[in-house]
Backbone as ProteinMPNN parsed JSONL, in Angstrom:
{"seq_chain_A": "XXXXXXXXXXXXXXXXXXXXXXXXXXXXXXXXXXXXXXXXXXXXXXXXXXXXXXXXXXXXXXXXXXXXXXXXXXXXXXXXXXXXXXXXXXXXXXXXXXXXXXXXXXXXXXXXXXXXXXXXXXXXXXXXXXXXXXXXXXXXXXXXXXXXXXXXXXXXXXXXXXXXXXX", "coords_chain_A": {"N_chain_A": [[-46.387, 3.191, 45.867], [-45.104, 0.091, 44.511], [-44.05, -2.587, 45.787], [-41.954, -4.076, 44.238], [-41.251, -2.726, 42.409], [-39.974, -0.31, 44.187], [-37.782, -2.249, 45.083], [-36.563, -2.507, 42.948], [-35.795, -0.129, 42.552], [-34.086, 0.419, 44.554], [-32.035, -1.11, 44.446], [-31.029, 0.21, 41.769], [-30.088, 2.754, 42.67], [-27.991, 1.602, 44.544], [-26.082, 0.071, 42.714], [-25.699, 2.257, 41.013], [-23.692, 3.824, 42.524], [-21.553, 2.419, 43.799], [-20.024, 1.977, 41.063], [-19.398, 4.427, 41.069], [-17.895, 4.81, 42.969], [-15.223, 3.922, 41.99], [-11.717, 4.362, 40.596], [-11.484, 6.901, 38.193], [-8.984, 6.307, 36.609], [-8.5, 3.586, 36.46], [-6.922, 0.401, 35.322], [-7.96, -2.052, 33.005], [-7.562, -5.13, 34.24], [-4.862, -7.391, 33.102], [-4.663, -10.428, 30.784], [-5.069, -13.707, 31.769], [-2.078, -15.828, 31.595], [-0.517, -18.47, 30.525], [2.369, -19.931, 32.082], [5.465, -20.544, 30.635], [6.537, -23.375, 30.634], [3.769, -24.688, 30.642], [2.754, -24.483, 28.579], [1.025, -25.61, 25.366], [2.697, -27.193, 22.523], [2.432, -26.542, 19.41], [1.664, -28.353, 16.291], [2.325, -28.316, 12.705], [1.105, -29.519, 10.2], [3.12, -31.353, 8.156], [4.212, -31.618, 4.581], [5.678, -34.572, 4.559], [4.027, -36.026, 6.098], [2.256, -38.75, 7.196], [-1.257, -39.212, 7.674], [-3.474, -40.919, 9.968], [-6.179, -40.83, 9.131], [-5.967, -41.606, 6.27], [-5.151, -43.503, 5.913], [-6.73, -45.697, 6.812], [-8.979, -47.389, 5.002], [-7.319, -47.502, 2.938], [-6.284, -49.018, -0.091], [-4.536, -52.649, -0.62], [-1.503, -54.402, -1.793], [-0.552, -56.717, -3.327], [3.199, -57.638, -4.092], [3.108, -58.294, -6.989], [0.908, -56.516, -7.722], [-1.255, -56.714, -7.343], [-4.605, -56.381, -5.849], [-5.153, -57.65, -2.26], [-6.349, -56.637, -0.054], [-7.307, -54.309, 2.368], [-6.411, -51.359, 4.601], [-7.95, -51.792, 7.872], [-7.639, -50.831, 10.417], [-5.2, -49.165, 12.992], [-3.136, -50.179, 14.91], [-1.935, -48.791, 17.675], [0.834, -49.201, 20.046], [1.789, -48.621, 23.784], [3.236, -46.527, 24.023], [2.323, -44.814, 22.264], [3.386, -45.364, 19.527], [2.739, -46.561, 16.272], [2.006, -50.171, 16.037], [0.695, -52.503, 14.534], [-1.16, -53.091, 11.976], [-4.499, -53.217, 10.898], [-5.965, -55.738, 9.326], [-8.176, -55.694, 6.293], [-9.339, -58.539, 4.407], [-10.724, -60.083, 1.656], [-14.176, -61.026, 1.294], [-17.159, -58.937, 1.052], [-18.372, -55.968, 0.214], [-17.79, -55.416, 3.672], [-19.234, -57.389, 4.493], [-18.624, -60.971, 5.556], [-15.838, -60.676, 5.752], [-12.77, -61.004, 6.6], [-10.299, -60.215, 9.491], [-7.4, -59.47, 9.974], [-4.127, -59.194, 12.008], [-1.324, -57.015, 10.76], [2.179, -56.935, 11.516], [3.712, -53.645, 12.204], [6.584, -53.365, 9.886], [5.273, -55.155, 8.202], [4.119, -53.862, 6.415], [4.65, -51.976, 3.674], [4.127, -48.667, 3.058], [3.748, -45.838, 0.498], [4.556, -42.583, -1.098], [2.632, -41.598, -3.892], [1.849, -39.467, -5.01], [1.513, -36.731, -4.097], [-1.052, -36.648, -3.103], [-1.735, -39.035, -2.932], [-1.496, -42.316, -1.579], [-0.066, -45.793, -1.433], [-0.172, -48.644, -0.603], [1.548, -51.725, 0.032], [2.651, -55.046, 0.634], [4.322, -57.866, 0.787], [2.994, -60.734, 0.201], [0.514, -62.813, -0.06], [-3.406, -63.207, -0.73], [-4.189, -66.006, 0.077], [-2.28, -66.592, 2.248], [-3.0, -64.52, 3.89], [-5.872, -64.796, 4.275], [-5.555, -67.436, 5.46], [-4.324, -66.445, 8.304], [-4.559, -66.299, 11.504], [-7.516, -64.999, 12.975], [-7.916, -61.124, 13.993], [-9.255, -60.076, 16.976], [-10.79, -57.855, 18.325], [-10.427, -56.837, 21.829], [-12.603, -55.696, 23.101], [-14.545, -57.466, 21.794], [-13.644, -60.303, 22.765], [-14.323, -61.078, 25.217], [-17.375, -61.257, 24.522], [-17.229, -63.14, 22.834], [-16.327, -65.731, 24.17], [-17.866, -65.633, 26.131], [-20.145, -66.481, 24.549], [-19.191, -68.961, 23.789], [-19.284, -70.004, 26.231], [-20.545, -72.898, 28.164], [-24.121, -72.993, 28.293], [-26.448, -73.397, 31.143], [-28.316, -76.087, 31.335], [-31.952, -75.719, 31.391], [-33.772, -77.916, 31.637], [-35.178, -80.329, 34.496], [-32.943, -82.173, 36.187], [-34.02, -85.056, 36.525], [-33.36, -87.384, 35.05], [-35.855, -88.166, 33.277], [-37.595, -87.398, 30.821], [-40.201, -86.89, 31.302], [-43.259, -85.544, 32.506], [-43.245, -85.879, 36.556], [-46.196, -87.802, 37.864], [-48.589, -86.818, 39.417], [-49.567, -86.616, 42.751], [-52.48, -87.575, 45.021]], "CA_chain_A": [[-45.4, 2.516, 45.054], [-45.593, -1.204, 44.805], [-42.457, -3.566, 46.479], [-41.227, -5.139, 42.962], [-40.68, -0.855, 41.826], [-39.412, 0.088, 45.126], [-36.649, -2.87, 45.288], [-35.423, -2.242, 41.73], [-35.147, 1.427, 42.562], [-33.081, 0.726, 45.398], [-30.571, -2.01, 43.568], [-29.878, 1.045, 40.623], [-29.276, 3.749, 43.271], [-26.81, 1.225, 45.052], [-25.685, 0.118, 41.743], [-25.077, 3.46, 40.552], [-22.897, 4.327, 44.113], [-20.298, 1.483, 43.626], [-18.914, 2.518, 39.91], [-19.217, 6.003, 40.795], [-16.162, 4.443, 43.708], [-14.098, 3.119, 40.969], [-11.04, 5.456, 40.239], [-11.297, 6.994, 36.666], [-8.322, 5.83, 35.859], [-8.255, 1.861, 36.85], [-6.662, -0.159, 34.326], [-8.706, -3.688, 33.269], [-6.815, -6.555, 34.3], [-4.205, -8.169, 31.918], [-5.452, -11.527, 31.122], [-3.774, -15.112, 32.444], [-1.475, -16.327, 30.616], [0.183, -19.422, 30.801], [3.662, -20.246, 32.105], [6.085, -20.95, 29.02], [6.389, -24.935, 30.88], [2.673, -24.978, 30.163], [2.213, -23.849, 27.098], [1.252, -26.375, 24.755], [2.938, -27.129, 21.412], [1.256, -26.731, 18.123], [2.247, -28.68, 15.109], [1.569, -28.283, 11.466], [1.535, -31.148, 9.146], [4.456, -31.219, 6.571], [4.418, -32.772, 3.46], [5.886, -35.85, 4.518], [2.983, -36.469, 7.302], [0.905, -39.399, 6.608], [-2.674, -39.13, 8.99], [-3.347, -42.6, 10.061], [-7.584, -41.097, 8.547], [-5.824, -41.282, 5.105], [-4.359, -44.891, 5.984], [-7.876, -46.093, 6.995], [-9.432, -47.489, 4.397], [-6.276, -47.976, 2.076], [-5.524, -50.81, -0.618], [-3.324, -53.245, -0.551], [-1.163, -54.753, -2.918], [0.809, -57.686, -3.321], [4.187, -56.909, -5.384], [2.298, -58.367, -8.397], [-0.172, -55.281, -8.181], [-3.208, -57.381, -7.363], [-4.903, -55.917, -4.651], [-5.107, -58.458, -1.429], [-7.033, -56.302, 1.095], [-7.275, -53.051, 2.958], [-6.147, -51.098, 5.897], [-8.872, -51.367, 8.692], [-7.21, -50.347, 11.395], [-4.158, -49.07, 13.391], [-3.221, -50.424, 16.233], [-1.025, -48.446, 18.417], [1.279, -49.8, 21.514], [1.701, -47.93, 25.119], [4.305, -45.804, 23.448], [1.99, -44.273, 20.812], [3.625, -45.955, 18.152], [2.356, -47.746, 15.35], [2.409, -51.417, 16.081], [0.596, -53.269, 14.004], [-2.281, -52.624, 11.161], [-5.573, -54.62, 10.92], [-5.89, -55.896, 7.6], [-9.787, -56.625, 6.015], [-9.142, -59.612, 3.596], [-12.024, -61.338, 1.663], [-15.694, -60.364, 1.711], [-17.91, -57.785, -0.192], [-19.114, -54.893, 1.415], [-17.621, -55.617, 4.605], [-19.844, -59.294, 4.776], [-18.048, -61.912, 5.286], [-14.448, -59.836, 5.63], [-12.035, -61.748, 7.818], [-9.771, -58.971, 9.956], [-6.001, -60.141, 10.297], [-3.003, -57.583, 12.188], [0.102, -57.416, 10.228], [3.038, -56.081, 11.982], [4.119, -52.55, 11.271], [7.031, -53.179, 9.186], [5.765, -55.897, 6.769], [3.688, -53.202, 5.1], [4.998, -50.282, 3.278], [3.219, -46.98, 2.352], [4.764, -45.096, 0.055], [3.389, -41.724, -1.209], [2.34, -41.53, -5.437], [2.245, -38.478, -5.555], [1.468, -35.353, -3.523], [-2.347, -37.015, -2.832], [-2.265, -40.463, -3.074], [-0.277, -43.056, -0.785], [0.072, -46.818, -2.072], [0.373, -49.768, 0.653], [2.333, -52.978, -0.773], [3.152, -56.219, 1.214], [5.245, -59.544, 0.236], [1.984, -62.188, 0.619], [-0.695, -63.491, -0.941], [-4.506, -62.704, 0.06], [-4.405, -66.935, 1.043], [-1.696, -66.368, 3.451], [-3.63, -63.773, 5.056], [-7.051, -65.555, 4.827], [-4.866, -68.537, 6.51], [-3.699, -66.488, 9.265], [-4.971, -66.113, 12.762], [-7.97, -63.785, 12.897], [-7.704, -60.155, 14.912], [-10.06, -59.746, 17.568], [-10.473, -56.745, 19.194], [-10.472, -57.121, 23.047], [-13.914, -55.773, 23.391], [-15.277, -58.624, 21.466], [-13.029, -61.276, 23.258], [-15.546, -60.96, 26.604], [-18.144, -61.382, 24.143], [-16.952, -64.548, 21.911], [-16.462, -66.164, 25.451], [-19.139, -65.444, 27.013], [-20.903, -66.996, 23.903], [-19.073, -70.166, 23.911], [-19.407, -70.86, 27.435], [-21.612, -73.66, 28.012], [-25.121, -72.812, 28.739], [-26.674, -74.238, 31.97], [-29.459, -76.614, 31.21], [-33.018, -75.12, 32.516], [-34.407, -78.713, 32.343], [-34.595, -80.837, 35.651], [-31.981, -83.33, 36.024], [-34.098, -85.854, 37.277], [-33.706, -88.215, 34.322], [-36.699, -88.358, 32.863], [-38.246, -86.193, 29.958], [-41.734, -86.926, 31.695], [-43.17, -85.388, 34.322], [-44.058, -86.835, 37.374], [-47.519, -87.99, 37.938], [-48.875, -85.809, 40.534], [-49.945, -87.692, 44.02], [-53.133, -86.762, 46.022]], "C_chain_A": [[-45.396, 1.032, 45.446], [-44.314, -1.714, 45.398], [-41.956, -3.999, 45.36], [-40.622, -3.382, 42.4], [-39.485, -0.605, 42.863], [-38.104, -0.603, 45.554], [-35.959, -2.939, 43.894], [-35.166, -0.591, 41.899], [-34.363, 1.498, 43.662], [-31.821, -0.16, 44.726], [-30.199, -1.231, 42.714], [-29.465, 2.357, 41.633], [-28.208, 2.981, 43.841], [-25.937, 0.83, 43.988], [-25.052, 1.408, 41.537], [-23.86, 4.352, 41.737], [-21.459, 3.379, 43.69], [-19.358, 1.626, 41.803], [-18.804, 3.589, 39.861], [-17.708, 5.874, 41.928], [-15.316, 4.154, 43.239], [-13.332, 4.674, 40.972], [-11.26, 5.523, 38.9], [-10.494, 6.233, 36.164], [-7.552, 4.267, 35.885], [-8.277, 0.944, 35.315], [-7.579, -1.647, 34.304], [-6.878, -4.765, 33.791], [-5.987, -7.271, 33.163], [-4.878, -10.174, 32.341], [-4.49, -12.901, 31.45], [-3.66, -15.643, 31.456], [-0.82, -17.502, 31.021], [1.554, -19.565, 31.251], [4.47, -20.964, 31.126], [6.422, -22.944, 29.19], [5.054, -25.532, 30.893], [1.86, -25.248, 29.009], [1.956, -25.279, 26.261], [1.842, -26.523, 23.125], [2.64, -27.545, 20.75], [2.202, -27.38, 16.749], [1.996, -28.756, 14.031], [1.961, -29.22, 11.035], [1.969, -30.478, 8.176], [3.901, -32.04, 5.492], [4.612, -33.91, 3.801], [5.466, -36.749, 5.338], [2.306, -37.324, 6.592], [-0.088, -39.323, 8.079], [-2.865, -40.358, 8.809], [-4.969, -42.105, 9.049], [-6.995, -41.347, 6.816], [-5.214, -42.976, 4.644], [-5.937, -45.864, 6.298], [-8.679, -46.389, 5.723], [-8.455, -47.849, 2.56], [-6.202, -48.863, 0.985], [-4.535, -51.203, -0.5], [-3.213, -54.004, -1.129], [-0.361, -55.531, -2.398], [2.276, -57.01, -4.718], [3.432, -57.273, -6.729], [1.205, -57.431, -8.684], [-1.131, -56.136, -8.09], [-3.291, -57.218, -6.038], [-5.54, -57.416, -3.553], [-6.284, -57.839, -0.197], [-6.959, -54.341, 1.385], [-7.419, -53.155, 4.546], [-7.911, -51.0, 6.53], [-9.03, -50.454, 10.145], [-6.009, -50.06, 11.973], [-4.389, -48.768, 14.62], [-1.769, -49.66, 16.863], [-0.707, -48.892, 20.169], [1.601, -48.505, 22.744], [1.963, -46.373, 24.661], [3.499, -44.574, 22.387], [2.613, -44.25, 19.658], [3.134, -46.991, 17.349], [2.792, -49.44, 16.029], [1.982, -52.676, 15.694], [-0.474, -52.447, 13.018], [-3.412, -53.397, 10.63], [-5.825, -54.765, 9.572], [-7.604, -56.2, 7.03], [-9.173, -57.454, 4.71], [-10.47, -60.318, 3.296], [-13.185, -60.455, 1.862], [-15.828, -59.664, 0.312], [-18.624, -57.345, 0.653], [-19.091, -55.187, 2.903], [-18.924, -57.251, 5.217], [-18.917, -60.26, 4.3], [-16.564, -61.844, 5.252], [-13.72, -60.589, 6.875], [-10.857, -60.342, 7.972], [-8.486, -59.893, 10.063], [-4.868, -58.505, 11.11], [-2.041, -58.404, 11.642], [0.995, -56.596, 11.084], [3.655, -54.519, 11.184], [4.778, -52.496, 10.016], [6.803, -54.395, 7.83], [4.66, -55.111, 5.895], [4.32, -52.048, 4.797], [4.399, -49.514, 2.968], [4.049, -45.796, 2.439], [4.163, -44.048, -0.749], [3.878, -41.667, -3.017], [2.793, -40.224, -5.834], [1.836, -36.96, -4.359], [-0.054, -35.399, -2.334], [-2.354, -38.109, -2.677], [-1.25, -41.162, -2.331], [-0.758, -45.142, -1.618], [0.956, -48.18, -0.775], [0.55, -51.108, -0.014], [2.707, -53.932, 0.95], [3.62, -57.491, 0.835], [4.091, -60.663, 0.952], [1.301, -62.059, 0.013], [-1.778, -63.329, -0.546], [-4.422, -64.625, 1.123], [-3.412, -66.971, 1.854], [-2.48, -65.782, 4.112], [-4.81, -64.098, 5.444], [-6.513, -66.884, 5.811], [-4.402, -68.028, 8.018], [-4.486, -65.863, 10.413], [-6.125, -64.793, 12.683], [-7.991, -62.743, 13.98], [-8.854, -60.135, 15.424], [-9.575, -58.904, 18.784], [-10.851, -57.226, 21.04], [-11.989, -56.85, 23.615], [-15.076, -57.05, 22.773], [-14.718, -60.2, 21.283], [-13.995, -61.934, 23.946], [-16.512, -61.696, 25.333], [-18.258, -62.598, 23.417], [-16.857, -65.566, 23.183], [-17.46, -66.384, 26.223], [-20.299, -66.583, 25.596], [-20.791, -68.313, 23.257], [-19.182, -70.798, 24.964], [-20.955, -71.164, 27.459], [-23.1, -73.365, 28.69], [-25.83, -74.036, 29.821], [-28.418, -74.726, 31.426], [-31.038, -76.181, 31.701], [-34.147, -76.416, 32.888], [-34.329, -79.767, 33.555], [-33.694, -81.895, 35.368], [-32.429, -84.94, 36.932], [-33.989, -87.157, 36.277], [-34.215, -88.417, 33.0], [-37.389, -87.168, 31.855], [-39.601, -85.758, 30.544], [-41.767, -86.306, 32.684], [-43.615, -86.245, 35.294], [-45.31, -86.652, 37.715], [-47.775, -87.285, 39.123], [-50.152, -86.84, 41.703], [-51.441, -86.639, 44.563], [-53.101, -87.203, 47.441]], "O_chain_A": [[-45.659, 0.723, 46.608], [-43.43, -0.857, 45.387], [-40.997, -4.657, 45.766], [-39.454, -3.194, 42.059], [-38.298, -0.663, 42.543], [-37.297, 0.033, 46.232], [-34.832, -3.425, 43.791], [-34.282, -0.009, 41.27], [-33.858, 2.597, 43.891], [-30.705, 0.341, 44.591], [-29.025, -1.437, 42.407], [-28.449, 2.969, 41.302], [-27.163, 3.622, 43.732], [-24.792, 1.227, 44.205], [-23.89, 1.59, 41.9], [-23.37, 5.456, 41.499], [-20.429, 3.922, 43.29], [-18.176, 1.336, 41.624], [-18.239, 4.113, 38.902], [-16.711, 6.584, 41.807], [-14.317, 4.023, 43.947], [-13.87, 5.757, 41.2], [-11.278, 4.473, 38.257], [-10.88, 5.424, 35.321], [-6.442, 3.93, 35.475], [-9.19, 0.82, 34.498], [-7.853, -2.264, 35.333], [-5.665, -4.821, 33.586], [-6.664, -7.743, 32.25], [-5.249, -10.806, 33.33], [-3.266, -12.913, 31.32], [-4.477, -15.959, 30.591], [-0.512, -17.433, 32.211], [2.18, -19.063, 30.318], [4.071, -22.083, 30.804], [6.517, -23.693, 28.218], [4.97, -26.741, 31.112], [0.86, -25.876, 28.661], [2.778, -26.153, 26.538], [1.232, -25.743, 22.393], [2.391, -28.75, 20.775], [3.254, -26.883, 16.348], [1.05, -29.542, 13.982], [3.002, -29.805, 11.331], [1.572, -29.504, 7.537], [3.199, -33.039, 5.648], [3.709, -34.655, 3.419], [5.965, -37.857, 5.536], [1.761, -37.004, 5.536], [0.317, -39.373, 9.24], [-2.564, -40.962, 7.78], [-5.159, -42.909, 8.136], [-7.936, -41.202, 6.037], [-4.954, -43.455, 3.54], [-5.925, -46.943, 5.705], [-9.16, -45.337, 5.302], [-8.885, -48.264, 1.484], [-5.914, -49.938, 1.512], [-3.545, -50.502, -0.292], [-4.194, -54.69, -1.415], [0.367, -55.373, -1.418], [2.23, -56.298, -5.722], [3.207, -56.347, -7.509], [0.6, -57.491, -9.755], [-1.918, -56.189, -9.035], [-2.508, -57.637, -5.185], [-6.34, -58.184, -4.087], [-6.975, -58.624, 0.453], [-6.604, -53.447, 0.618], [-7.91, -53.95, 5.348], [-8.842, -50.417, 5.975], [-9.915, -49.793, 10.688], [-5.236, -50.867, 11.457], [-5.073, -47.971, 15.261], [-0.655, -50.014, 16.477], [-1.477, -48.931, 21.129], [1.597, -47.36, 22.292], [1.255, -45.379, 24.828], [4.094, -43.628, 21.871], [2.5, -43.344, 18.831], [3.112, -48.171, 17.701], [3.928, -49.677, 16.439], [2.451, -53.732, 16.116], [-0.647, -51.247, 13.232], [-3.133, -54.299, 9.84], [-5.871, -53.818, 8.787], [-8.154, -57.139, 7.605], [-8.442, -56.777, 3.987], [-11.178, -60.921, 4.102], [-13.178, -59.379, 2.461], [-15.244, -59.661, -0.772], [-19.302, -57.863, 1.541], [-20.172, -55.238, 3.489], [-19.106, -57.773, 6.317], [-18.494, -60.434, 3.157], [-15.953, -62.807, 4.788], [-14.222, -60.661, 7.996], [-10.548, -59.609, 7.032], [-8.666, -61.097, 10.247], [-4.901, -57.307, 10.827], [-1.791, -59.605, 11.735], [0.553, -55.492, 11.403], [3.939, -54.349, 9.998], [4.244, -51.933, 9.061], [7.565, -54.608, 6.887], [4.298, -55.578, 4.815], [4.518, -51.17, 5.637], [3.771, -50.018, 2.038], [4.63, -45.127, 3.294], [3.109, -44.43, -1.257], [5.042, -41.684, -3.416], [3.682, -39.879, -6.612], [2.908, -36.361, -4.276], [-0.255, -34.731, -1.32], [-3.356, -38.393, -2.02], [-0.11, -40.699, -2.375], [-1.796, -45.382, -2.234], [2.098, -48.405, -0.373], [-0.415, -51.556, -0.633], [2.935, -53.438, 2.054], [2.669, -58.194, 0.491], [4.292, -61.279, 1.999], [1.3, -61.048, -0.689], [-1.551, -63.162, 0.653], [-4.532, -64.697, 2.347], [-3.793, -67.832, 2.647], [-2.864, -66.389, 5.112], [-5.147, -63.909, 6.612], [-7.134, -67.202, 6.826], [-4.128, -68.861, 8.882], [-5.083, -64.819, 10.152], [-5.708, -63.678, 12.369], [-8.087, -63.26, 15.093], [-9.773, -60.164, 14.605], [-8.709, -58.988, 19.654], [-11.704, -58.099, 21.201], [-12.522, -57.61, 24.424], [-16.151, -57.382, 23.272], [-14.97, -61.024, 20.404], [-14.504, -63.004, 23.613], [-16.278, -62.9, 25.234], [-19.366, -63.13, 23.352], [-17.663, -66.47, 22.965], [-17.736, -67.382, 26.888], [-21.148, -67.359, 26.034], [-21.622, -68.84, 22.518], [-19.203, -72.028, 24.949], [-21.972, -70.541, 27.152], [-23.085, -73.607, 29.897], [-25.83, -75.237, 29.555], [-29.382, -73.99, 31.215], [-31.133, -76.561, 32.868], [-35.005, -76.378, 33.77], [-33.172, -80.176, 33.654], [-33.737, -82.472, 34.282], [-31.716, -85.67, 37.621], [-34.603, -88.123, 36.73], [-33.605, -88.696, 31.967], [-37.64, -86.06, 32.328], [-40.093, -84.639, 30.395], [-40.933, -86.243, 33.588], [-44.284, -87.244, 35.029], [-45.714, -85.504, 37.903], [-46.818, -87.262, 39.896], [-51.171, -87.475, 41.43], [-51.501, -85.41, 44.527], [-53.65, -86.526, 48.31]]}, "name": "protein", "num_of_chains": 1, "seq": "XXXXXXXXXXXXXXXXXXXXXXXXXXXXXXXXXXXXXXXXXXXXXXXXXXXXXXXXXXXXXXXXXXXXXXXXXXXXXXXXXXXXXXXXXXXXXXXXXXXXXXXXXXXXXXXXXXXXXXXXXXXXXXXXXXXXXXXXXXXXXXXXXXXXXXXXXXXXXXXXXXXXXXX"}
């Protein structure tokens, strides 16, 4: 009998020894459950839920119904509350789109109908092309970094020429 036979025929006789020790009648294990200060709570969306993905991408209207821009973004403070909303103003096909944040409450969104929501604000698109553009903090570092002044790599001895070389 070879050694690779002879050590699987001893692992199913010891195998077969240890569930023949089990009592018949050993219940499985109930399974772990959480403590009710663990538990986490589940929430369904109501009707009167707006999802910020449904606010993303939005229009926006001046009261005269002429569209000014769209939602780009929502910015939320420590708190996880809304606290401002990035506006795209201007452009075509996102070229050339200047980003502005408006504060939460100077836009409204108000729901049409069952499907559709409708975002209105009191301004004009040139107010908002006039006003301060949003930059996100990751591409602060980067606007910085790309105005600071680059160090010269030619020598500072003067002279554009080089010097004549001595023997």
């Amino acid at each position: 009998m070879s050694r690779p036979f002879l050590a699987a025929a001893i692992l199913l006789v010891a195998s077969s020894g240890i569930a023949a020790a089990q009592p018949a009648d050993a219940q499985p294990a109930a399974p772990a459950t959480l403590d009710n200060s663990l538990r986490p709570t589940f929430v369904a969306q109501e009707p009167s839920d707006i999802v910020a993905s449904k606010l993303i991408g939005l229009t926006i209207q001046n009261k005269g119904n002429e569209t000014i821009g769209s939602v780009t973004d929502v910015v939320f403070g420590p708190d996880l509350t809304v606290k401002s909303y990035v506006v795209g103003v201007g452009g075509f096909l996102g070229i050339g789109t200047k980003y502005v944040s408006v504060a939460r409450n100077a836009l409204t969104v108000t729901r049409v109908d069952d499907r559709t929501l409708k975002a209105t604000i009191d301004t004009d698109k040139d107010q908002l092309r006039a006003a301060p553009e949003y930059v996100y903090l990751s591409q602060q570092d980067a606007k910085k970094d790309a105005a600071a002044p680059k160090p010269d790599p030619s020598p500072a001895t003067g002279s554009t020429n080089p010097a004549p070389a001595t023997k």
